[in-house]
N, C-alpha and C positions, 0 to 999 in steps of 0.2 A: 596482544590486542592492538590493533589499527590504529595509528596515531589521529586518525580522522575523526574516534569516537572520541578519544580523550581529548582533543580541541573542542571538541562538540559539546559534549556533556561535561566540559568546566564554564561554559556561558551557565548553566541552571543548575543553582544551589540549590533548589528546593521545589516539590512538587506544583507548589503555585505559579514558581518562574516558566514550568514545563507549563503548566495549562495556559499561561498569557500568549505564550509561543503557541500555541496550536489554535488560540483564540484568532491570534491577526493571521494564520494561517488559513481560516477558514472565516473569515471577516474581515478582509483588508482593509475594508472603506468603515467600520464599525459594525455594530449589531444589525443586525437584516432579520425579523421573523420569519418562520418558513411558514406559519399559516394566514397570516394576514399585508406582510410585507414591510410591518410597521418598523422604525431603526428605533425606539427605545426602549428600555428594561432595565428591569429594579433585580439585582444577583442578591440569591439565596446562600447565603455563605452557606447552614448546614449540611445543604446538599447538593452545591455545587453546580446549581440551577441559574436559568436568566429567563425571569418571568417578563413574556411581552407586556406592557401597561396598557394596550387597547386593549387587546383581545381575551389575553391573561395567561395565554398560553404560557407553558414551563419547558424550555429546550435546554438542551446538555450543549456541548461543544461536539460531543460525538453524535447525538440523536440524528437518526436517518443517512446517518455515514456508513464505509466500510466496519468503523468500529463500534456500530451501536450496539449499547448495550453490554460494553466492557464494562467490566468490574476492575480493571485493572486501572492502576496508577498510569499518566500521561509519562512519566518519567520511562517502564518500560516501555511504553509504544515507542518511544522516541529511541530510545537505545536499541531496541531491537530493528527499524526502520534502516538506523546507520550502522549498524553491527551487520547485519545482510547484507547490503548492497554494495558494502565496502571489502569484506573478509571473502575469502572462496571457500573455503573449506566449512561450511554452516550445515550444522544440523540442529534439530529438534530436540534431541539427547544433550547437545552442548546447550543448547540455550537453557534447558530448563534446571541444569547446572548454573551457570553464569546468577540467573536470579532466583534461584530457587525454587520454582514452578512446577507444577505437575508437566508430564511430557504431552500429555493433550492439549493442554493451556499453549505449549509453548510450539505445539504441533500447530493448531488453531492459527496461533499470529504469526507464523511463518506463511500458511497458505493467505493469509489477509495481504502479506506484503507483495505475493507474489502475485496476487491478485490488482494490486499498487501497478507492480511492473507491465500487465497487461495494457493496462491504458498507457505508461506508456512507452511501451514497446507501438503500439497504433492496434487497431481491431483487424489488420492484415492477417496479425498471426492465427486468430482463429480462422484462416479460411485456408484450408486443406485439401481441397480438392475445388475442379474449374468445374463449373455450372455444363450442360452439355451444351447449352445454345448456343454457344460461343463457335467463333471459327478457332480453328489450330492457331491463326498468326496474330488476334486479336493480343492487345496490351494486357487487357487484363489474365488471359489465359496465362501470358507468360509471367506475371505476377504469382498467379496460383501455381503454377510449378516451381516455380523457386519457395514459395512457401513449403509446399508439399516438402519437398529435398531438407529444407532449412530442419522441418518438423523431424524428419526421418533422422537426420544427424543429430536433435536434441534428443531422440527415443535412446538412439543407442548409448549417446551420451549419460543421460541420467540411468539407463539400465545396469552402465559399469561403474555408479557411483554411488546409486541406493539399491538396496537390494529386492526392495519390493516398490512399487508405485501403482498407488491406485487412481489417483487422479492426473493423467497425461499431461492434458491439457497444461496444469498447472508449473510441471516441470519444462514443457516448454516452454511457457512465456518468461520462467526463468534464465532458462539458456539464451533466447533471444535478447533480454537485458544484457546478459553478462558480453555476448555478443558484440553487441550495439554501445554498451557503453563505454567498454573498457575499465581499467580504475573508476570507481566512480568519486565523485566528489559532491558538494556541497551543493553545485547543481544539477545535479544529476537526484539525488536524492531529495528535493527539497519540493520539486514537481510534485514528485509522488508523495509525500506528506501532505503535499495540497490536497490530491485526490485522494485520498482518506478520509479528510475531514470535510470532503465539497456535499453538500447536500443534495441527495437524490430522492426521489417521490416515488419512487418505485420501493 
């Protein structure tokens, strides 16, 4: 295993140290409601809540994130986040090995993180093909062919490394990470824990 996780995951002894860490992750400046805007709240020890004190709402650290509505402990979101991004040889079968997981569970947060990678990889990678209104010499056209190419060498890529894929898309923006980052490290993976836990309304 990656010395990257084991420096990692000896900062947090305990599942509360992982949720503090994904708190300032997704709260830099302190507590923000996401339905009134209000910055105070009274935490639910039982259930892991932070009730706004205007409005009354009850928000998780994950609610309306990539992870809403995990049942899972912050401790593997975190391990698995850095165990991906850093190892090459990852599958869904070793993870759910590693923590003992059903292979859908561990199916599931793998496509969550490569979903992570998307954003930032940038929203280029989903664009596959050039609009026709474009002329041939325009910038962007030539952007969309190098995406195009980029896409096609991730198909064949992931084709000789899993044996089935049913979601493309998602393998690419894999490959494009892996790409782009090279090793990854601490910043590199630290963004995308951000974008995990950033709150979206959609």
């Amino acid at each position: 295993m990656s010395t990257y996780i084991n420096d990692f995951m000896s900062q947090f002894q305990d599942e509360a140290a992982c949720r503090q860490y994904m708190f300032q992750l997704r709260w830099p400046n302190g507590f923000c409601c996401t339905r009134c805007g209000h910055d105070s709240a009274s935490y639910i020890t039982t259930r892991d809540l932070y009730e706004c004190v205007l409005c009354k709402a009850q928000i998780s650290i994950t609610s309306n994130t990539l992870l809403h509505r995990t049942k899972l402990p912050m401790s593997y979101w975190l391990f698995v986040f850095y165990w991906f991004t850093t190892e090459q040889n990852c599958s869904a079968r070793k993870l759910s090995g590693l923590l003992s997981i059903h292979y859908r569970t561990a199916l599931r947060m793998m496509h969550i993180v490569r979903e992570a990678m998307r954003d930032w990889n940038g929203t280029a990678t989903g664009l596959l093909s050039a609009p026709a209104s474009e002329e041939p010499s325009s910038p962007m056209t030539v952007v969309h062919r190098a995406v195009k190419r980029l896409g096609a060498r991730a198909r064949k890529h992931m084709v000789s490394k899993y044996r089935r894929i049913r979601y493309w898309q998602r393998y690419v923006d894999e490959f494009i990470f892996r790409k782009q980052a090279g090793v990854s490290s601490f910043e590199t993976v630290e963004p995308m824990l951000h974008r995990a836990v950033s709150f979206s309304s959609a």
